[in-house]
C-alpha positions, 0 to 999 in steps of 0.5 A: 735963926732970927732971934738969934741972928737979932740977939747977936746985934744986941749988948748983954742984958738987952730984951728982945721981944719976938712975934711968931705965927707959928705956934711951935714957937712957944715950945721952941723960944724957951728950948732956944734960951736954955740951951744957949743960956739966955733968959726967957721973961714971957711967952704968951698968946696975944692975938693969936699970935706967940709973943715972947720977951727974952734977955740977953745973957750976961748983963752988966751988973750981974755976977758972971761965972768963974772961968775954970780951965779945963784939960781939952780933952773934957771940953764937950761941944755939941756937934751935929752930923747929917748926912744928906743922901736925898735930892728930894726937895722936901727931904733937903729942906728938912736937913737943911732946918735942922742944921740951921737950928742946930747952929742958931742953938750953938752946936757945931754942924756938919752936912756931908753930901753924898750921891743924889744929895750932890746935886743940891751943891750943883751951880745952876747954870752950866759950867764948862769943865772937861768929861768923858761921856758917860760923866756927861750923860750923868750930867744931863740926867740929874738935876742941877741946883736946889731950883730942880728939886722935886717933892718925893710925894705928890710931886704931880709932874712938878705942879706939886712942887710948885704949890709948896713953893707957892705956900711956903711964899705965903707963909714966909718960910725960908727958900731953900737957897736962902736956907743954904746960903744962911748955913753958910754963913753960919759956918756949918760945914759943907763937905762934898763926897768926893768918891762919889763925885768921882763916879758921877763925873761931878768937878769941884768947879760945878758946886756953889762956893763954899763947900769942901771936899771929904771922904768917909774917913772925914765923915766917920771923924766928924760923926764920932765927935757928935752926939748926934748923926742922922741919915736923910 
């Protein structure tokens, strides 16, 4: 996601050099070059560090490919579907690096948040909308917002959950809310369950903005346009 957040900044041609902690990085840089045609010039282990120096695509002077036209239908863009079944904290996290990857590797992306996954949408702080009471003991009952999540293993009565936040500091590793809101602006689609909205009482007026509103039918459309779909 940095490098290609960085890469968007720089003129055709340009070199970026990367330092990375995390030693997945040296697998992860030329998988990332590959698939959105940039060149990788080194990768390399420096002070127990990965250093890697890429080249932007398309640099001045070079020969550029001949645009051919092809009919719509042969076009093939990669697309992405996830469905977000889970409120997990850990598992919501997962999906939302695979969908941020996705997108920084130059594939559409597609999350659709069904039953407990709805409560990861869920504003923070209360909003005032009118519900029957059994919509509000819904309410009450499920957490609200990514700040309520809990860990499925060793949640240890929230102590567990906490650590990780803790480690994750430390490591500096994206939040959650800073993961969705990079989503986001990415321009991965957000699509909200609205069946399911509907039996847990959620109004659209109660989730972050930004997100749309779909049925199965949106789902299955998207998902059979994807050369990927998964279920977490």
């Amino acid at each position: 996601m940095k490098v290609k957040q960085k890469m968007d900044e720089l003129e055709p041609g340009s070199i970026l050099e990367v330092t990375a902690n995390d030693t997945g990085f040296a697998v992860d840089l030329p998988a990332w070059c590959r698939s959105t045609g940039n060149e990788v010039l080194l990768v390399e282990v420096k002070e127990g560090k990965i250093v890697g120096r890429i080249r932007k695509k398309g640099a001045s002077g070079q020969p550029q490919p001949s645009v051919v036209q092809v009919p719509a239908q042969a076009t093939s863009q990669k697309e992405k579907t996830i469905v977000v079944f889970s409120n997990d904290m850990d598992k919501v996290m997962s999906s939302f690096i695979i969908a941020n990857g996705s997108a920084a590797m130059g594939s559409k992306v597609n999350m659709f948040f069904t039953f407990w996954g709805l409560n990861v949408l869920r504003k923070p702080q209360k909003v005032s909308v009118s519900k029957s009471f059994m919509e509000r003991m819904f309410g009450w009952m499920m957490p609200r917002g990514v700040s309520k999540l809990k860990l499925s293993k060793l949640n240890m009565g929230g102590m567990g959950t906490r650590m990780m936040k803790m480690v994750m500091k430390q490591k500096n590793v994206n939040t959650l809310e800073e993961l969705i809101q990079s989503a986001l602006d990415q321009g991965i689609r957000i699509i909200a369950c609205t069946m399911t909205m509907n039996i847990m009482g959620l109004k659209k007026e109660e989730l972050i903005d930004g997100i749309e509103e779909g049925g199965v039918a949106a789902f299955l459309e998207d998902a059979d346009n994807s050369n990927m779909t998964l279920f977490i």
